[in-house]
C-alpha positions as CSV (number, residue, x, y, z in Angstrom):
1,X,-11.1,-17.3,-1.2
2,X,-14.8,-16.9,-0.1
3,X,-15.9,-19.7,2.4
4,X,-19.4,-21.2,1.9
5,X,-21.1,-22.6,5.4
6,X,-22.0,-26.1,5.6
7,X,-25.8,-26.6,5.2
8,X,-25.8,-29.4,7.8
9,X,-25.1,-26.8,10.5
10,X,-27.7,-24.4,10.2
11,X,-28.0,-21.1,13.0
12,X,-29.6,-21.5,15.2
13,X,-33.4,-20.8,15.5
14,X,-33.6,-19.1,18.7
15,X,-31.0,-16.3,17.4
16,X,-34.2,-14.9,15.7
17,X,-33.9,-11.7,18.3
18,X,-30.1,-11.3,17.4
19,X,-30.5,-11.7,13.3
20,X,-33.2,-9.0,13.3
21,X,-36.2,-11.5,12.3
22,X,-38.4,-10.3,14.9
23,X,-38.9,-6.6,13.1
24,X,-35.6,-5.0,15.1
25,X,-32.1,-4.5,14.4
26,X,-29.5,-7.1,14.5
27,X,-27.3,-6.9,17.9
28,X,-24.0,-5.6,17.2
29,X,-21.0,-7.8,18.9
30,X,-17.4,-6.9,18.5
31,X,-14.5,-9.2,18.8
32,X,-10.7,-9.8,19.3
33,X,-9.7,-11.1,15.9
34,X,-6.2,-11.9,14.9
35,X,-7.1,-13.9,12.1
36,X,-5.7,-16.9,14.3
37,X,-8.0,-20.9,14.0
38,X,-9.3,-19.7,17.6
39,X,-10.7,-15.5,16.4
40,X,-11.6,-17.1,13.4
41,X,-14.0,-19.7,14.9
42,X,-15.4,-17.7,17.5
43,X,-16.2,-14.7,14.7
44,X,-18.6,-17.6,12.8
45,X,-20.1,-18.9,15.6
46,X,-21.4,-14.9,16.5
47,X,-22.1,-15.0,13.1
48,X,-24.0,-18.0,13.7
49,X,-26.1,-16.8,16.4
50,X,-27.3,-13.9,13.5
51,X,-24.7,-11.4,15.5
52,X,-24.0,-8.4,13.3
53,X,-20.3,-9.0,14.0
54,X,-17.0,-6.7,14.0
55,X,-13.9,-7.4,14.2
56,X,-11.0,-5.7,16.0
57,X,-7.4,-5.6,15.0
58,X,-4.6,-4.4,17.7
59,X,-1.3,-3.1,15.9
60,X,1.0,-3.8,19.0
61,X,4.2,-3.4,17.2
62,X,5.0,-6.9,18.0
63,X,3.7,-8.8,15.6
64,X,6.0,-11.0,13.5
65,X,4.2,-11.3,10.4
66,X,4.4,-7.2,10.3
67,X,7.6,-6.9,10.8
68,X,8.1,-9.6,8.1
69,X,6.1,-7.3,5.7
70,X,7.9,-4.2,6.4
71,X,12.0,-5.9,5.5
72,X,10.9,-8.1,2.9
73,X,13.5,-10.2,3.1
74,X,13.9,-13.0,0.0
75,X,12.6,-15.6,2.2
76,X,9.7,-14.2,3.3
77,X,8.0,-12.9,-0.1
78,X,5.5,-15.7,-0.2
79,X,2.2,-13.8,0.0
80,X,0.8,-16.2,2.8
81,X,3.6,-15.4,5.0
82,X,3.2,-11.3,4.6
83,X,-0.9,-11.0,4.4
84,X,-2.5,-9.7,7.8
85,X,-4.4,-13.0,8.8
86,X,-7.5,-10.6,10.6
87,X,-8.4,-8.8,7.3
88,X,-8.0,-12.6,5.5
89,X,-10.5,-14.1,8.5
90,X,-12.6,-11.0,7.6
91,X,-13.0,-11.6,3.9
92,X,-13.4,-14.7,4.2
93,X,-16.0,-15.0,7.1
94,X,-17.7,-11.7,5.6
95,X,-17.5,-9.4,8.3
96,X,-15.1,-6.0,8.6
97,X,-12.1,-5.7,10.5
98,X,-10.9,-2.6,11.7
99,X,-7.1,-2.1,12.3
100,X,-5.8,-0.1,15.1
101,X,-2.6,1.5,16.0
102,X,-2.0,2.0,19.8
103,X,1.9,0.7,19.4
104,X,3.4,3.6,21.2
105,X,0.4,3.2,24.3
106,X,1.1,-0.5,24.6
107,X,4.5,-0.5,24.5
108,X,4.6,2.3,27.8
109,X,1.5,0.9,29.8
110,X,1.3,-3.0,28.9
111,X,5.1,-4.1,27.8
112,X,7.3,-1.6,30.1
113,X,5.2,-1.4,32.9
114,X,2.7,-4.4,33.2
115,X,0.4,-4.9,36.8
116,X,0.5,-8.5,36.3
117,X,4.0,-9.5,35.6
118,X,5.4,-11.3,32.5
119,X,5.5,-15.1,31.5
120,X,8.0,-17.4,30.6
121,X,10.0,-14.5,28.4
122,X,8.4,-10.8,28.2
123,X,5.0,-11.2,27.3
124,X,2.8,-9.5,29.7
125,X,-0.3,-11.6,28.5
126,X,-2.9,-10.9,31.3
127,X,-2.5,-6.9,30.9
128,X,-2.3,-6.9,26.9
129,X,-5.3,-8.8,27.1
130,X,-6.7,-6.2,29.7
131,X,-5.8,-3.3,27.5
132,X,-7.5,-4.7,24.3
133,X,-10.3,-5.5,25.9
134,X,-10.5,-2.1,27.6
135,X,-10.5,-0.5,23.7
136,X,-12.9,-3.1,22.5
137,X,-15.7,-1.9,25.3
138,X,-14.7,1.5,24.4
139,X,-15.6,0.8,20.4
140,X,-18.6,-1.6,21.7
141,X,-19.7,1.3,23.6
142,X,-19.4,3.5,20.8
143,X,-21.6,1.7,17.8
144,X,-24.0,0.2,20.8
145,X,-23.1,-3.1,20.6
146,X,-23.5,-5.2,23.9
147,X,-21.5,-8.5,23.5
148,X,-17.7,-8.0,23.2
149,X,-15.8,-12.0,22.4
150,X,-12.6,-13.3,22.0
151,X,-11.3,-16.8,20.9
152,X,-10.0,-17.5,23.9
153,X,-10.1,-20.9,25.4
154,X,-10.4,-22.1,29.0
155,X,-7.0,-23.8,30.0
156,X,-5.4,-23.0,26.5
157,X,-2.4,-21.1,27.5
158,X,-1.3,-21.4,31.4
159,X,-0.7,-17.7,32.2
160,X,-3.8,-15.8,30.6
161,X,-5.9,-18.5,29.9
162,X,-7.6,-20.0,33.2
163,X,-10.6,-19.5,34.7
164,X,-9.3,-17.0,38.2
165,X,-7.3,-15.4,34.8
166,X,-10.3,-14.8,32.4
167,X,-12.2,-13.7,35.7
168,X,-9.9,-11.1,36.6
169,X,-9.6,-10.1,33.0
170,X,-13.3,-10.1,32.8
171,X,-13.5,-7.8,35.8
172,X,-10.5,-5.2,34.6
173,X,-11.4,-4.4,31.1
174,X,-14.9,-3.6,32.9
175,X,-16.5,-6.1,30.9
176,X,-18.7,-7.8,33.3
177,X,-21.9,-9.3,31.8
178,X,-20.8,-8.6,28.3
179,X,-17.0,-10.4,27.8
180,X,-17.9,-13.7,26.2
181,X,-15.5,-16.7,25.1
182,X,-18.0,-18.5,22.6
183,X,-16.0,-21.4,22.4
184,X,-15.7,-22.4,25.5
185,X,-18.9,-20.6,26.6
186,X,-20.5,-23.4,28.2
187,X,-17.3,-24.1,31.1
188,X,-17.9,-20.0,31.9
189,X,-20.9,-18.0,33.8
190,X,-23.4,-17.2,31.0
191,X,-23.1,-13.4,29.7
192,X,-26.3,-11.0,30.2
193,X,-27.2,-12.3,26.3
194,X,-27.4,-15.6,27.2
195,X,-29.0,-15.2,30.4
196,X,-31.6,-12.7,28.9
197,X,-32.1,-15.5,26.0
198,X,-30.3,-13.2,22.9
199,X,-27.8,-15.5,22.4
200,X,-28.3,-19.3,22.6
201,X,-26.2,-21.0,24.5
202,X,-27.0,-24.1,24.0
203,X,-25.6,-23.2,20.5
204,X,-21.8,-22.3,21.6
205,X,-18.5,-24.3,22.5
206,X,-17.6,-26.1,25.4
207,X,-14.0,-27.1,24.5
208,X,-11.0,-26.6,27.0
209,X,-7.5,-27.5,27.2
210,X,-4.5,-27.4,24.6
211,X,-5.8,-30.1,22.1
212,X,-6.7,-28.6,19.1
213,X,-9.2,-31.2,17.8
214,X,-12.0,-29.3,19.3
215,X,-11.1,-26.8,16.9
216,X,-10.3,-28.6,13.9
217,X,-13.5,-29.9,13.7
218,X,-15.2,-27.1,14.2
219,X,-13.5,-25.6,11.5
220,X,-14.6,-28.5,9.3
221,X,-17.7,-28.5,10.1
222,X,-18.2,-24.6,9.6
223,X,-16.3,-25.3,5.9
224,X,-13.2,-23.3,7.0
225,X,-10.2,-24.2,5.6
226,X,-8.0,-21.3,5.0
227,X,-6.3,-20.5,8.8
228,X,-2.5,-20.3,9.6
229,X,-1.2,-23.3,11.6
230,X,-1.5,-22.6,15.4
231,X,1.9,-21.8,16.6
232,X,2.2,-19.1,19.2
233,X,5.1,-18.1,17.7
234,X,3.7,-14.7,15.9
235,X,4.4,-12.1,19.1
236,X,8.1,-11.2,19.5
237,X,7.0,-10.5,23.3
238,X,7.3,-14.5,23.7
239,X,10.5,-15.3,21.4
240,X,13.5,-16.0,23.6
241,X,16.2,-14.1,22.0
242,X,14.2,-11.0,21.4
243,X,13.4,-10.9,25.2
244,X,16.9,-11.5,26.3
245,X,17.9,-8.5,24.0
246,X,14.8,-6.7,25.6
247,X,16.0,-7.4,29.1
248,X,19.6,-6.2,28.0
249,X,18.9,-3.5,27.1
250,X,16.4,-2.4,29.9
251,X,19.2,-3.4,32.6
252,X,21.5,-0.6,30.3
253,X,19.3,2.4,30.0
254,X,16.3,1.5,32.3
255,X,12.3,1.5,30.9
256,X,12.0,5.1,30.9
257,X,14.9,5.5,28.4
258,X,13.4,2.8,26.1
259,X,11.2,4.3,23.0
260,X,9.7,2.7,19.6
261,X,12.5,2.6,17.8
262,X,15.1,1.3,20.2
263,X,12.6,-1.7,20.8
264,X,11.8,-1.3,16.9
265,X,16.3,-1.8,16.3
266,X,15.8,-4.9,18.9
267,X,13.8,-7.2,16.0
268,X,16.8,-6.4,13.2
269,X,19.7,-8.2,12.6
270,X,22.9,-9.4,14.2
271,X,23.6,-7.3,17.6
272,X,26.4,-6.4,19.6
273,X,26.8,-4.4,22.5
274,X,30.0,-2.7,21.6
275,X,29.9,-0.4,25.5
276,X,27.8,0.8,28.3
277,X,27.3,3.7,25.9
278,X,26.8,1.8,22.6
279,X,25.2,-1.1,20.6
280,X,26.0,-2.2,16.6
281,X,23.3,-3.6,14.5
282,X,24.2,-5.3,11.3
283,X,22.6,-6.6,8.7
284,X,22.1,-10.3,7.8
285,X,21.1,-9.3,3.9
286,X,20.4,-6.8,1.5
287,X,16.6,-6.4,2.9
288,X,17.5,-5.6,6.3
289,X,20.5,-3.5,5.7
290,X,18.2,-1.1,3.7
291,X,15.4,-1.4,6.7
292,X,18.3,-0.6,9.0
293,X,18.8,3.2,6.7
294,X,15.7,3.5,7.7
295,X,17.0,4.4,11.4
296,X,20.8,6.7,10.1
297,X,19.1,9.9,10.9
298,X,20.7,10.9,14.4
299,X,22.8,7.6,14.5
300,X,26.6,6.4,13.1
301,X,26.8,3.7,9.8
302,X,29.2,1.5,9.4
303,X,29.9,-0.3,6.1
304,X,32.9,-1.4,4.6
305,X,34.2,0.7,1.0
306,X,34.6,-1.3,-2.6
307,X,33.8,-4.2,-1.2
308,X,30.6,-6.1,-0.4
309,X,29.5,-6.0,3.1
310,X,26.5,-5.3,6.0
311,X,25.3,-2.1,6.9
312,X,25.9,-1.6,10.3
313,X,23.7,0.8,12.8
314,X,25.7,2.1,15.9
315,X,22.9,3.4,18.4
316,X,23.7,4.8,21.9
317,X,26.1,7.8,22.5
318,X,29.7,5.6,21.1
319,X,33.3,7.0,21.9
320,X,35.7,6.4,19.2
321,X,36.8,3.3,20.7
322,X,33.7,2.1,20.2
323,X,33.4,3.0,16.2
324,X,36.8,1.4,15.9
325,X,35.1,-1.7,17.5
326,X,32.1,-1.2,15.1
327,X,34.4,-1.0,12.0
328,X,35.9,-4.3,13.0
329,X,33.0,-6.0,13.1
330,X,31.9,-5.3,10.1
331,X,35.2,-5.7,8.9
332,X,34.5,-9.1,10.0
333,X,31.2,-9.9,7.6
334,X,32.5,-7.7,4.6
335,X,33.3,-9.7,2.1
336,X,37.2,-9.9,2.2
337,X,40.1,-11.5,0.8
338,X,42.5,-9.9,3.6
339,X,42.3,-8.8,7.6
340,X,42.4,-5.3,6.8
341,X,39.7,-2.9,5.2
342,X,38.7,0.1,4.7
343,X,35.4,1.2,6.5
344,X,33.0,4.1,6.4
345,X,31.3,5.6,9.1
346,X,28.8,8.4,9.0
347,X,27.1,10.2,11.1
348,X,23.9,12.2,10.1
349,X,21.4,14.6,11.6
350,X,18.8,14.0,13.1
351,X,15.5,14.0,11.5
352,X,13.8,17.4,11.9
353,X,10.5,16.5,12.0
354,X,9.2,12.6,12.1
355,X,5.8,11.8,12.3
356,X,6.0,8.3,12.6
357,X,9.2,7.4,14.8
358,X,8.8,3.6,13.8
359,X,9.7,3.3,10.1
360,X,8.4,-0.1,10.1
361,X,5.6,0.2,7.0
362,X,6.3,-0.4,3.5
363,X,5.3,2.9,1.9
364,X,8.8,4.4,3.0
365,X,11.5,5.4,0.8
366,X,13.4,2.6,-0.1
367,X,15.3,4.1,-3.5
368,X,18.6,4.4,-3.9
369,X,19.0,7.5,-3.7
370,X,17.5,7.5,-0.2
371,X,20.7,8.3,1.4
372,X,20.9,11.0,-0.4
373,X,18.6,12.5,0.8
374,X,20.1,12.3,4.8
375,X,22.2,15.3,5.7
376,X,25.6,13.9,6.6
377,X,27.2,15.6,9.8
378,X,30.5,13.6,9.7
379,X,32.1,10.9,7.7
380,X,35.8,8.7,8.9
381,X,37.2,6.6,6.4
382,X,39.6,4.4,9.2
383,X,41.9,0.6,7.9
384,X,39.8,-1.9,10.1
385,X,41.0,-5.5,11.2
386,X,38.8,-7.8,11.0
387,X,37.6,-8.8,15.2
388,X,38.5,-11.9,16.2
389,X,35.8,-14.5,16.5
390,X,36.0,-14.8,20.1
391,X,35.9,-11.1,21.3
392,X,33.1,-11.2,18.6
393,X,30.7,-13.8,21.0
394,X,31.9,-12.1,23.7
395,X,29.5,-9.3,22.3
396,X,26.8,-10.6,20.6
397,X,23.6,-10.2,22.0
C-alpha cells in the first residue's frame, strides 16, 4: 500500500540545502529501520527535511518474525505476520532498505560476549545498538552520507534508551556530530547538520518517555497508517523462556562451545535436557518437525514407527541411556493407544560441506524425499514406555 503525505504538513523550507534546490546534491542520511512505528517515523521526518534517505536492515538471527517465516507453522501463515516490516516501511515511505547478514558476528561479539551487560533477560541492548551503529557509519561512510538516525526515543526503554545511554552509544559507534534521534531531537545536543543549518531543527521531534501518543499522532499526521502494533516482543534476546534455555545451556557447554545452530535449536520446540552430555528437541507440529530435519545431519532422530508422532532432535554427545530416555519421551507425544511403542532412532553424517550452518531460510529442501537424501550412519529400532509425566517436568527446559 503506497502512503500519500498529508498536504497540511508540508517540508520544511529551510531543507532547501538538503533536497538539492540550491543547484547541489541531496545529503545522503542512513538510518536504523526495522519497520517498527518509531524507524518508520523517523525515516519520513529525514524524508521531510528533503534527506536522500537509506535504510538499514540488521539480520541478527533473533528476530521472531524471521523465524516465524522460516517454520511456517499453520498459525502463522497470515502474510502480515511473516512480511519483513523494514522492506514494508520502505515501500511504503519510498525509500530502499538494504538487508544485512552479520548473524554469526553478532551472535560472538554482541550476544556472547557483550561490554555492557544484559537487561532484564539476555538482551545486550546497549552493545547491539553499538555494533549497528558501528556498521551504519561504516555504510554512511561509504556512499558519503553525513547524518546516520535511528528511531530511538529519550526515556523509551530504561536500559538503552536514556540520555548518559544514547551518549555513550553516541561516543562508541564513533558517531559523534553525526548520530541523530529525529524524534526526540530537540531533548539532545544538536548534530553538526543542525548546528551548520542543513537540517532544521526546529522541524524535528521532541517527544520522550513510554507513551506512545507522541507517536500516534505523528503518524496521523504524516498519513501513516500501515505499522505493526508496538510490542517489544519481536527479539528472542528479551523473551523469558528462550533466555532461560540460553542461560542453560551456556552454564552446560560454556560461550565458547555455543555456535548458530545450537542457539538456532534453542527457538524450536519442546526441550529437554536428557544429561550433562545431551538435550532432546521435539516437535510441537508437522511445521517444526520438518524445520527440526533441517538439523539430522551429524545428530540422533527420534520418532515413533506406524504411528503418528513428533520428530525428536537429540543434540550433544548422548550415551544410550540417554536415547532410551529420548525414545520415551517421544513415546510420550506419539500418538498411542498403549505405554509401549516402538521408536526409531537414526543417526546420520555429518554434512560434508555447509555453507550456511543456520538452515533457517525458506528456500531449503523441504520435500519428502529430503531424508533421503541424508546418509544414515546407524539406525535402532528399541519398545519404549512412555516417561512418566513427572520425570518428564523434571526435564523440560
Amino acid at each position: 500500500m503506497s502512503r500519500r503525505r498529508n498536504p497540511e504538513i508540508p517540508a520544511p523550507e529551510t531543507a532547501s540545502r538538503a533536497d538539492g534546490s540550491d543547484g547541489g546534491e541531496r545529503a545522503k542520511a542512513v538510518g536504523l529501520v526495522s519497520g517498527g512505528l518509531d524507524s518508520t517515523l523517523a525515516a519520513e521526518m529525514m524524508s521531510r527535511q528533503g534527506m536522500d534517505v537509506t535504510g538499514l536492515y540488521f539480520s541478527t538471527g533473533f528476530c521472531k518474525t524471521d523465524h516465524r517465516r522460516a517454520v511456517q507453522r499453520a498459525k502463522d501463515r497470515d502474510p502480515e505476520r511473516l512480511r519483513n516490516e523494514a522492506l514494508r516501511a520502505g515501500a511504503e515511505g519510498g525509500f530502499p532498505v538494504e538487508i544485512v547478514d552479520v548473524s554469526e558476528e553478532y551472535l560472538q561479539e554482541v550476544v556472547l560476549h557483550p561490554k555492557h551487560g544484559y537487561g532484564q533477560h539476555i538482551n545486550p541492548c546497549i552493545d547491539c545498538r553499538i555494533f549497528m551503529l558501528r556498521k551504519a557509519k561504516d555504510y554512511a561512510d561509504a556512499i558519503g552520507a553525513e547524518t546516520v538516525f535511528t528511531g530511538e526515543v529519550i526515556g523509551q526503554r530504561p536500559f538503552s534508551q536514556y540520555r548518559s545511554a544514547l551518549r555513550l552509544i553516541e561516543e562508541q559507534s564513533g558517531l559523534e556530530g553525526r548520530l541523530l534521534r529525529p524524534l526526540s531531537a530537540k531533548h539532545l545536543d544538536p548534530t553538526r547538520a543542525e548546528s551548520e543549518g542543513r537540517l532544521d531543527r526546529e522541524s524535528l521531534g521532541e517527544l520522550n518517555g513510554r507513551s506512545r501518543r507522541g507517536q500516534e499522532q505523528l503518524a496521523q499526521d504524516y498519513g501513516i497508517g500501515s505499522f505493526p502494533q508496538p510490542s517489544g516482543g519481536c527479539c528472542f534476546l528479551a523473551d523469558a523462556t528462550y533466555a532461560r534455555r540460553f542461560k542453560e545451556l551456556i552454564a552446560h557447554l560454556g560461550k565458547d562451545g555455543i555456535d548458530r545452530e545450537q542457539v538456532l535449536l534453542l527457538k524450536v520446540g519442546r526441550q529437554f535436557r536428557l544429561s550433562v552430555r545431551a538435550k532432546l528437541h521435539v516437535g510441537r507440529e508437522e511445521a517444526e518437525n520438518r524445520f527440526l530435519h533441517r538439523f539430522a545431519p551429524g545428530r540422533w532422530t527420534v520418532e515413533a514407527v506406524g504411528i503418528e508422532g513428533p520428530l525428536g532432535i537429540v543434540g550433544g554427545d548422548p550415551d544410550d541411556a540417554d536415547l532410551e530416555t529420548a525414545a520415551a519421551i517421544i513415546a510420550r507425544y506419539a500418538d498411542r493407544d498403549r505405554p509401549e511403542v516402538k521408536v526409531a532412532l537414526c543417526r546420520y553424517l555429518p554434512a560434508a560441506s555447509r555453507t550456511h550452518p543456520v538452515p533457517e531460510d525458506t528456500d531449503a529442501d523441504e520435500s519428502d524425499d529430503a531424508r533421503e537424501k541424508l546418509l544414515l550412519a546407524e539406525r535402532r529400532v528399541v519398545q519404549a514406555v512412555a516417561l512418566d509425566p513427572l520425570s518428564l517436568e523434571k526435564m523440560r527446559l
